[in-house]
NUTORDREN-935577 format. One line per 2 residues: number of its first residue (from 1); for each residue x, y, z of N, C-alpha, C, O. Coordinates in steps of 0.02 Angstrom, whole numbers, plus 50000, padded with zeros to 5 digits. Last residue first. Layout:
BEGIN
NUM = X,Y,Z,X,Y,Z,X,Y,Z,X,Y,Z  ...
***
This chain:
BEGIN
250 = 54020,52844,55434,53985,52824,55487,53942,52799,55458,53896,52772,55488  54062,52878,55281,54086,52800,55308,54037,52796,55383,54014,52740,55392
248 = 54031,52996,55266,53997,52945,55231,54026,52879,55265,53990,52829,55266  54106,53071,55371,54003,53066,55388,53990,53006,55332,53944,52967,55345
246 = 54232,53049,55337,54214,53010,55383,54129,52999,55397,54098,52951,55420  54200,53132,55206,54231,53063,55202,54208,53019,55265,54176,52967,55258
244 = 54186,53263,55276,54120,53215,55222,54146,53164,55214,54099,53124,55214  54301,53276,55339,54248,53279,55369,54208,53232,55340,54193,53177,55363
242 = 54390,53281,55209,54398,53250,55258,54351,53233,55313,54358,53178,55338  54316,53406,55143,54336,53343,55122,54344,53288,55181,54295,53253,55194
240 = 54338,53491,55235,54290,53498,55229,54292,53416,55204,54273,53370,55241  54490,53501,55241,54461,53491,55297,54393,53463,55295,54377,53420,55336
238 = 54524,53540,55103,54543,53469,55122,54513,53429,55180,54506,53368,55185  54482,53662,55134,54460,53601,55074,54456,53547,55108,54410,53515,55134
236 = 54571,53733,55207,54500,53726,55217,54475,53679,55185,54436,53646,55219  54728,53695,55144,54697,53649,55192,54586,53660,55238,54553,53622,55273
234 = 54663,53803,55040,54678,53719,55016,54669,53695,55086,54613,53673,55100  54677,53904,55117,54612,53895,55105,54610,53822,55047,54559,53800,55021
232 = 54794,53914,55150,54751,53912,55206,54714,53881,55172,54709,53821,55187  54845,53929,55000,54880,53871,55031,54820,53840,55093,54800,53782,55097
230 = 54811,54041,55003,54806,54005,54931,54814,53935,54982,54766,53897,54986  54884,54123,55116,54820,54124,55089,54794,54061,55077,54762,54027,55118
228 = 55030,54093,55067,54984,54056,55147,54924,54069,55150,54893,54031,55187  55044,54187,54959,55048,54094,54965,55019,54048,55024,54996,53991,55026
226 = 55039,54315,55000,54971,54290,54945,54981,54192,54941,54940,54148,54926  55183,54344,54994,55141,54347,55049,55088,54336,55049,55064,54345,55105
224 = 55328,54213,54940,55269,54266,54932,55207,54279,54985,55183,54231,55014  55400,54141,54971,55404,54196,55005,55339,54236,54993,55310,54278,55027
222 = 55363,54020,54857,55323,54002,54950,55367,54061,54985,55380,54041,55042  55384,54105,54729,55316,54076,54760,55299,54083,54846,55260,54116,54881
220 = 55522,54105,54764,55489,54167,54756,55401,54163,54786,55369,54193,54830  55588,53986,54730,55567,53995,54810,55508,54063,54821,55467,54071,54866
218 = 55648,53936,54620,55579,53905,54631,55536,53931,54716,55486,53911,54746  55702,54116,54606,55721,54059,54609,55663,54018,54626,55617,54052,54649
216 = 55728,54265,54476,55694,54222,54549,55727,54165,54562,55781,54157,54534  55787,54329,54365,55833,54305,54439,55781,54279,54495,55797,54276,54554
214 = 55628,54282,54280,55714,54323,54282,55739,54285,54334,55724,54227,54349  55559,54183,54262,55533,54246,54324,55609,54267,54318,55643,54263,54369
212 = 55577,54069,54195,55553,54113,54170,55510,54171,54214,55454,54195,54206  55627,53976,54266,55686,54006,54240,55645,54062,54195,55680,54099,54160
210 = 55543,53914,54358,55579,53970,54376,55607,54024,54338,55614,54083,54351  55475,53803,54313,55453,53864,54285,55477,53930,54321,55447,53983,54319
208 = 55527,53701,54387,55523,53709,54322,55524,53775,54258,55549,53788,54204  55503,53733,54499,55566,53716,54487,55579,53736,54412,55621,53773,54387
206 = 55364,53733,54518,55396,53781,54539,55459,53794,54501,55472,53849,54475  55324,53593,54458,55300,53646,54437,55352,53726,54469,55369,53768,54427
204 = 55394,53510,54572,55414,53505,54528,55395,53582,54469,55439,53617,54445  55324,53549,54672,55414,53571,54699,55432,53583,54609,55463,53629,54583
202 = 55221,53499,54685,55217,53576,54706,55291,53600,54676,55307,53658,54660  55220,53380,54634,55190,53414,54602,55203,53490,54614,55198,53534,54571
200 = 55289,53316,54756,55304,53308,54706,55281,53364,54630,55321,53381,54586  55172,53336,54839,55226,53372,54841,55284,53381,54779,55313,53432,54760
198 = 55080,53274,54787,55081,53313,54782,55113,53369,54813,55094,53428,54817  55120,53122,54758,55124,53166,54709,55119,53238,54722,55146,53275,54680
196 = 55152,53104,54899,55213,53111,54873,55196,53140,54794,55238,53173,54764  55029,53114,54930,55077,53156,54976,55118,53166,54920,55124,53220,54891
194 = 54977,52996,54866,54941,53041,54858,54992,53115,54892,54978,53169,54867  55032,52885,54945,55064,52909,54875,55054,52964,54859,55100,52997,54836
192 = 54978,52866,55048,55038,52910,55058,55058,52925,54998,55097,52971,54989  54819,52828,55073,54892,52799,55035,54923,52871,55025,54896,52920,55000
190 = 54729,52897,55139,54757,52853,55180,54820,52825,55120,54870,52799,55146  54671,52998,55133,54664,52956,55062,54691,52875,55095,54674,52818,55078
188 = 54651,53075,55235,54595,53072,55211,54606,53008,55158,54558,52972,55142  54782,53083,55282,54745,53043,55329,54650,53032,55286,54605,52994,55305
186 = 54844,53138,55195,54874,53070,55215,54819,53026,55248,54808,52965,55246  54777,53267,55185,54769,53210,55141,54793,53127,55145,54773,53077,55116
184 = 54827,53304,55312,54766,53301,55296,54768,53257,55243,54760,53198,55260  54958,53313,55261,54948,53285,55313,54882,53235,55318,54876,53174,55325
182 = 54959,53407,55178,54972,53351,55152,54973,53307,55218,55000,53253,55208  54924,53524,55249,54884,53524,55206,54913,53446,55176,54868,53424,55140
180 = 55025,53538,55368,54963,53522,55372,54906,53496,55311,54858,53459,55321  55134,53581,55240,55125,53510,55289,55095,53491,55322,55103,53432,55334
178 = 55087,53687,55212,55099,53649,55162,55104,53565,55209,55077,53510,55199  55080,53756,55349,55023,53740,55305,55035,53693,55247,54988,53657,55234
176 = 55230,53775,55341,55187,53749,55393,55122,53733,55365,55119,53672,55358  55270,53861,55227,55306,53773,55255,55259,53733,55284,55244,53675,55266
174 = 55208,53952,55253,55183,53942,55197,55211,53854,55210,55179,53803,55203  55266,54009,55367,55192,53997,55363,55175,53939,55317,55140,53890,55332
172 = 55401,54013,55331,55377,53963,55375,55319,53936,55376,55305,53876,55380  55366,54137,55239,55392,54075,55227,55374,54018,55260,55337,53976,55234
170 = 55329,54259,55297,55275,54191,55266,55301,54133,55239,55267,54086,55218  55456,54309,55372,55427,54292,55388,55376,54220,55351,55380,54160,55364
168 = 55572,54283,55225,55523,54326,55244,55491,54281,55318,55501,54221,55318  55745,54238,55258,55681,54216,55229,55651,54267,55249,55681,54305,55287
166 = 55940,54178,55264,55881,54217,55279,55800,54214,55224,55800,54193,55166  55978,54063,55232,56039,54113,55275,55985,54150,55286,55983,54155,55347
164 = 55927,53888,55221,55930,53960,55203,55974,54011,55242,56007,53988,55289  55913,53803,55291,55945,53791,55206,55940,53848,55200,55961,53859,55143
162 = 55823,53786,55399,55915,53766,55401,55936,53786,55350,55997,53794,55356  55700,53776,55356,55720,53833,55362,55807,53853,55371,55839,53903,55359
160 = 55670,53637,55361,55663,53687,55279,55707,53763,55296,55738,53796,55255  55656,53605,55483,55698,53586,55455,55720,53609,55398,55779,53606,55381
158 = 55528,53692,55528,55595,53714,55558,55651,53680,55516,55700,53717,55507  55428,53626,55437,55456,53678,55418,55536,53731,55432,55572,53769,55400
156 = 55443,53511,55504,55445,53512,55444,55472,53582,55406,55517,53591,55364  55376,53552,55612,55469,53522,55616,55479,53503,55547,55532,53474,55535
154 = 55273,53579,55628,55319,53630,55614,55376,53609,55606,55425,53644,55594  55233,53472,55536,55211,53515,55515,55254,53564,55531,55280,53598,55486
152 = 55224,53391,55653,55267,53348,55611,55268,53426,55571,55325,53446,55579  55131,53443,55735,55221,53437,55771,55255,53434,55705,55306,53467,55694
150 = 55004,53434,55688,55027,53514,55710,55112,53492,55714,55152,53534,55692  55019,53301,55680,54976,53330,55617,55023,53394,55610,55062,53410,55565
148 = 55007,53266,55823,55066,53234,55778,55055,53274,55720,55113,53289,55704  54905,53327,55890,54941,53361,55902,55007,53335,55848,55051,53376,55832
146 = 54804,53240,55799,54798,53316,55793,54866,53359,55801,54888,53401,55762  54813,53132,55826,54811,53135,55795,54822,53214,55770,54851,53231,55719
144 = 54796,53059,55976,54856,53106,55954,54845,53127,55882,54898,53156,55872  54701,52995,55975,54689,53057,56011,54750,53102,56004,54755,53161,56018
142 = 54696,52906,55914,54678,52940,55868,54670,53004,55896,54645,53053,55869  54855,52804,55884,54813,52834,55939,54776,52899,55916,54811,52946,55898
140 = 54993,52728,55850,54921,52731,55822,54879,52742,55879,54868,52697,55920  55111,52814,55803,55091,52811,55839,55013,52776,55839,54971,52817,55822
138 = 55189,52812,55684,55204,52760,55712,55182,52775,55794,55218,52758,55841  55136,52885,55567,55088,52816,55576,55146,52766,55654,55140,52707,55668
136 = 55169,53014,55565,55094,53022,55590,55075,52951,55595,55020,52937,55617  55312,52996,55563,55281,53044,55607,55198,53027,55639,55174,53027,55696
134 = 55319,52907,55439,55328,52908,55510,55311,52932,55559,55293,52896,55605  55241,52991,55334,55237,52929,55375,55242,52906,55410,55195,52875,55436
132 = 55250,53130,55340,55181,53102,55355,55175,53026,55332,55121,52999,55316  55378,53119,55355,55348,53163,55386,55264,53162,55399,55230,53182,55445
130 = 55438,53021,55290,55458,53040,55349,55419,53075,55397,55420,53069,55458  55384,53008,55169,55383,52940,55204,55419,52936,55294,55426,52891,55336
128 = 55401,53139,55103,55334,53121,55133,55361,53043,55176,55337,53043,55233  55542,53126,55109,55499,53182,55143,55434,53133,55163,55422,53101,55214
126 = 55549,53048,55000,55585,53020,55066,55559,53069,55118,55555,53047,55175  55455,53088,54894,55455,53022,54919,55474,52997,55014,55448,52963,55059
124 = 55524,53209,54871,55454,53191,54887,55443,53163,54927,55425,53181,54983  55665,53140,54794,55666,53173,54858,55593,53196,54890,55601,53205,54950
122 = 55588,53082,54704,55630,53046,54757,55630,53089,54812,55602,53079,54866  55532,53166,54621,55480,53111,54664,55505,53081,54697,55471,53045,54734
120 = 55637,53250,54597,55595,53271,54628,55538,53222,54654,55503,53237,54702  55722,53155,54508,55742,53190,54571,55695,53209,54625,55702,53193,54684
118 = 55651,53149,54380,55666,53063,54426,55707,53116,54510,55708,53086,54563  55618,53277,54329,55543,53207,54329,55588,53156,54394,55560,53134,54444
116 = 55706,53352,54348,55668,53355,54395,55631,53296,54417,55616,53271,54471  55765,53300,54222,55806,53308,54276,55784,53288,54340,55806,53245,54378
114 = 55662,53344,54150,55697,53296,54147,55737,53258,54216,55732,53204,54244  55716,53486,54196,55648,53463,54178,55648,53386,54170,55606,53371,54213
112 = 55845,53508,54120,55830,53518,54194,55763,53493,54201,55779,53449,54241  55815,53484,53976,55862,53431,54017,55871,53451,54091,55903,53412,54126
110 = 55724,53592,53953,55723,53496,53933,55768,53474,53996,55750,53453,54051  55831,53697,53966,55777,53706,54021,55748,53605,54010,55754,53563,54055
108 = 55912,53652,53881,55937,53648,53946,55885,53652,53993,55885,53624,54048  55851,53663,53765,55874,53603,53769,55922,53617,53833,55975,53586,53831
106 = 55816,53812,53767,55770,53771,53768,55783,53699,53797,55746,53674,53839  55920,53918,53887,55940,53871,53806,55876,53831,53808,55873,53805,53863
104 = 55865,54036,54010,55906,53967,54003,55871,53942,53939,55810,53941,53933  55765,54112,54046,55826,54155,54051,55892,54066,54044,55945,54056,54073
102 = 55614,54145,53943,55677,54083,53995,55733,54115,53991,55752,54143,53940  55570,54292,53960,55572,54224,53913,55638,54202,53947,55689,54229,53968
100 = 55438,54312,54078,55468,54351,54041,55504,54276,54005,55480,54220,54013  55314,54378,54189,55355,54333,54152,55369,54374,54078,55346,54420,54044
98 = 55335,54440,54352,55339,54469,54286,55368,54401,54236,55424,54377,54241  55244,54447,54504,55289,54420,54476,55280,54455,54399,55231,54489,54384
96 = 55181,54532,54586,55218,54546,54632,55270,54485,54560,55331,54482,54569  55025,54574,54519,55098,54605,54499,55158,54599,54521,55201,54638,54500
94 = 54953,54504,54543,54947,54555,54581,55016,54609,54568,55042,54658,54596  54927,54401,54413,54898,54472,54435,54918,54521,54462,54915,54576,54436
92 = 55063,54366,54457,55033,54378,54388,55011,54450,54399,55034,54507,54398  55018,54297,54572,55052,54351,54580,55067,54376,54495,55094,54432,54500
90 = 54912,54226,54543,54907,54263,54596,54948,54313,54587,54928,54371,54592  54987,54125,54455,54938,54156,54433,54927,54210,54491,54944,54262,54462
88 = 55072,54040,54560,55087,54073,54500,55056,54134,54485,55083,54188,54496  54961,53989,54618,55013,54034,54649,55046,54103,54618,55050,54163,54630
86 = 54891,53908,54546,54841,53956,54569,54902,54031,54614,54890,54089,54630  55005,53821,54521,55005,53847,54479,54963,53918,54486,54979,53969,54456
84 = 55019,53761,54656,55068,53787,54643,55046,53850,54579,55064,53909,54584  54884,53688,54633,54881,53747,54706,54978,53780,54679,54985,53839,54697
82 = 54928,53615,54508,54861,53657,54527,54892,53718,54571,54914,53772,54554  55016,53544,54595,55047,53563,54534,54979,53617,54513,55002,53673,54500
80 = 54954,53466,54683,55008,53500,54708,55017,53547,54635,55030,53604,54653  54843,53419,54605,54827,53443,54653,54889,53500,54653,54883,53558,54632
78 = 54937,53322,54526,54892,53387,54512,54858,53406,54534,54816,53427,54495  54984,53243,54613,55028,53278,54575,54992,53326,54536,55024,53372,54512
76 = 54865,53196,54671,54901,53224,54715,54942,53262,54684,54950,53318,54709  54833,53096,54537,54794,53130,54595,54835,53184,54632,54825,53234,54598
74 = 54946,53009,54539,54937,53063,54493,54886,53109,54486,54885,53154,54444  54963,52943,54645,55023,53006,54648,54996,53044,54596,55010,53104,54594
72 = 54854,52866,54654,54856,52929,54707,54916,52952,54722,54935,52974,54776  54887,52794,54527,54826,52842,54546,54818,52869,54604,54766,52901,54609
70 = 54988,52709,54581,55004,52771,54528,54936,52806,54535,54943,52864,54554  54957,52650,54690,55007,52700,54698,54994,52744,54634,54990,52806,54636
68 = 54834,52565,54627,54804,52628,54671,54876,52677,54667,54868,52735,54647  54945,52519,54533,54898,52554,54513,54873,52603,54573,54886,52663,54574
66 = 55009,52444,54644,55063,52473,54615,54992,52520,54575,54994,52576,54601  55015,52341,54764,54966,52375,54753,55006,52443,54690,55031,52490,54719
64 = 55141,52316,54829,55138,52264,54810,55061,52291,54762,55051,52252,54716  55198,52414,54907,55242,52428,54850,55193,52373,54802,55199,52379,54741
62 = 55108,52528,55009,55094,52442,54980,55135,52433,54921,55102,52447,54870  55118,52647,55095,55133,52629,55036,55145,52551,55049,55183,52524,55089
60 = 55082,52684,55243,55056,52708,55180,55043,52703,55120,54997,52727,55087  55162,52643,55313,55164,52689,55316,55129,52732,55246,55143,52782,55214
58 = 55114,52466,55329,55113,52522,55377,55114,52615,55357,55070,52650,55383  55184,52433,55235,55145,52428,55226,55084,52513,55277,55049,52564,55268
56 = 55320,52362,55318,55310,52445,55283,55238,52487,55246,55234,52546,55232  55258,52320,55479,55269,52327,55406,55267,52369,55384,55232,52417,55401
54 = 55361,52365,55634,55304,52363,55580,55304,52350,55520,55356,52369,55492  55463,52381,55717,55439,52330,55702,55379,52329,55664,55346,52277,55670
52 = 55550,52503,55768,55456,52501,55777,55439,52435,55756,55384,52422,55781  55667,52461,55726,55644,52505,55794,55576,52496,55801,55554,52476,55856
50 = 55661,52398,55598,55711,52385,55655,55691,52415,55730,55703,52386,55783  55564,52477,55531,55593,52403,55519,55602,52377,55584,55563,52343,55617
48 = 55601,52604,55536,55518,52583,55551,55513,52498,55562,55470,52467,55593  55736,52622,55534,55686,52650,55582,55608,52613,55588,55572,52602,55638
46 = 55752,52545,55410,55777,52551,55482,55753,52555,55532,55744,52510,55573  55666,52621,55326,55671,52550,55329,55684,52539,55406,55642,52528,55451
44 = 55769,52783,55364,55668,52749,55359,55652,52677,55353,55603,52670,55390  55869,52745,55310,55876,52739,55402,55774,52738,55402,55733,52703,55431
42 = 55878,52715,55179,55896,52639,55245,55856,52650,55307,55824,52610,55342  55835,52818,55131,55802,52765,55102,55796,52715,55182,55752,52693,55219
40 = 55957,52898,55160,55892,52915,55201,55835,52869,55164,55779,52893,55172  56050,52823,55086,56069,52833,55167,56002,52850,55169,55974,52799,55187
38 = 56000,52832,54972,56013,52767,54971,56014,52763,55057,55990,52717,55090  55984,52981,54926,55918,52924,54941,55933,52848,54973,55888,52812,54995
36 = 56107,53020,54928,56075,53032,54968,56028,53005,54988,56016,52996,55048  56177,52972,54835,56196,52931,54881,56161,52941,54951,56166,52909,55003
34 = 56152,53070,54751,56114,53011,54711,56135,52969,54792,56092,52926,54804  56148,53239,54851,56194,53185,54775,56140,53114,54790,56098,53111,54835
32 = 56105,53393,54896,56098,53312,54875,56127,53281,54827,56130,53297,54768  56211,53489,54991,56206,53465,54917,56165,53415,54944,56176,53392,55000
30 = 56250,53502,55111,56166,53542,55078,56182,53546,55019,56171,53597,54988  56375,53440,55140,56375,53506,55160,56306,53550,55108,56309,53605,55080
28 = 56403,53305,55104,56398,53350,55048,56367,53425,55074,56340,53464,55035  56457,53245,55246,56461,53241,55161,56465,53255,55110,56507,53237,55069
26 = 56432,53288,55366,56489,53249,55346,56513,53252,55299,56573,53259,55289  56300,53371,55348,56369,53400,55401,56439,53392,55355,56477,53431,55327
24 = 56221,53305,55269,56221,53363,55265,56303,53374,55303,56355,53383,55271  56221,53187,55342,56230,53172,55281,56241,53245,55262,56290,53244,55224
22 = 56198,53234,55478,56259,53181,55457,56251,53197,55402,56285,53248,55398  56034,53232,55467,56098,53287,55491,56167,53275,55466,56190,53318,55428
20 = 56000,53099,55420,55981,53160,55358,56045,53257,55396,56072,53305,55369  56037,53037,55530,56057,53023,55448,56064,53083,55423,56115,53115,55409
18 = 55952,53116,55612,56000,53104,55628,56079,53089,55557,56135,53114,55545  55811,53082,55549,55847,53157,55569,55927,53166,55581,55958,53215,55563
16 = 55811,52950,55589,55792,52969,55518,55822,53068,55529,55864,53091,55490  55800,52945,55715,55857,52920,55686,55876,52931,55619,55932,52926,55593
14 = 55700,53001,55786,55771,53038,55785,55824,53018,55740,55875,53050,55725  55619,52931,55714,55597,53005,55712,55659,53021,55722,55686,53053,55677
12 = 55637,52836,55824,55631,52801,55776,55644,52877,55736,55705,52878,55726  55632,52872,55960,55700,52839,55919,55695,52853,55848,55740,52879,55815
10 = 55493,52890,55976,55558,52961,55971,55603,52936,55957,55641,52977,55931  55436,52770,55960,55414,52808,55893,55459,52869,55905,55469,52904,55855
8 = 55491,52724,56072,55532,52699,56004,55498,52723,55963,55516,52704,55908  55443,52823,56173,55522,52804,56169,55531,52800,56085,55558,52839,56045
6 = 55297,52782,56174,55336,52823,56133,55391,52840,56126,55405,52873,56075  55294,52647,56194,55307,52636,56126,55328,52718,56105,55358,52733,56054
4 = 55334,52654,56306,55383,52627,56294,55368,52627,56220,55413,52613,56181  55231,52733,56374,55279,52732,56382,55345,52707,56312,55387,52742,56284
2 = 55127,52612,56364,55136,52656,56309,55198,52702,56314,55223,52715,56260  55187,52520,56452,55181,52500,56381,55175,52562,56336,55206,52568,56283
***
């Protein structure tokens, strides 16, 4: 029996990977287009639907509970948007960034911004409902809890790393902790929304405020060597947090 459920929690994990490979290979070759959410929307339904037999309920999100959702994305979205911004600021200081005036038209930086608000909670969305939904809810065993936390985390990061031709070393780091550190919260807040604001929050703030670091790009941040720091010592938080949560509920 258990056997057999981890078969279909590795079906299930492959199949959502599988899409999301295909859709890259076949299609739009590491573009996202609008047809992207609709294919990696299904195969998560799919997968958790069809292979695991669970409610979706299951992974975190109660579509039917719509307030707690918005109060633990808008929780999480400033969290993520905080620990992005403490980033910012770091290298300010340390001198490793220089602001300077938008290198893009006011009413274009608007309309990328804009842009971001309905893109970036989607694509969030389908991350977090993969990575610290699936991953971490379609096993329920609390002795795995740790090693699913550590797996989903690097394969999170190994997957981030496909998109690039080359990176610093702290990159990964910074991948890897970013997905321990929303992990942790998955499991401390238990609604997944809280993930998706604050990834949502990390990507979006970055994105945003690129165009005023000259030729950087929203990536400068998570190369930077001061980000897995900033980042460590968020998942210390979160840890500490998480601890006091369970001593008040014993």
């Amino acid at each position: 029996m258990v056997a057999l459920k981890v078969l279909l929690a590795f079906l299930a994990v492959a199949l959502i990977h599988l899409v999301d490979w295909a859709y890259f290979r076949f299609l739009h070759g590491g573009l996202k287009y609008p047809d992207y959410f609709v294919f990696m929307g299904l195969a998560i339904v799919l997968a958790w639907k069809g292979i695991l037999r669970r409610p979706l309920a299951d992974l975190g999100l109660d579509l039917r509970q719509l307030k707690p959702i918005a109060r633990e994305f808008l929780a999480g979205a400033l969290r993520g948007g905080g620990l992005a911004l403490a980033c910012m600021i770091a290298g300010l200081i340390l001198g490793n960034l220089e602001l300077g005036t938008a290198s893009v038209e006011p009413w274009q930086l608007l309309a990328k911004m804009a842009g971001y608000l309905v893109f970036v909670p989607l694509s969030a969305a389908l991350e977090e409902l993969h990575y610290r939904g699936v991953y971490l809810s379609a096993l329920k065993s609390p002795n795995l809890r740790i090693p699913l936390v550590v797996f989903s985390s690097a394969v999170f990061s190994i997957v981030h790393l496909g998109h690039l031709d080359s990176y610093p070393p702290t990159y990964p780091i910074s991948l890897f902790l970013l997905g321990v550190l929303w992990c942790l919260m998955r499991i401390r807040r238990l609604n997944i929304a809280v993930c998706i604001g604050a990834h949502s929050g990390w990507n979006f703030l970055l994105a945003s405020l690129a165009p005023f670091f000259g030729d950087n790009t929203e990536r400068y941040v998570e190369f930077a060597v001061y980000t897995p720091v900033l980042v460590g010592l968020a998942v210390a938080i979160e840890m500490v947090l998480l601890r006091k949560s369970r001593e008040r509920k014993a």
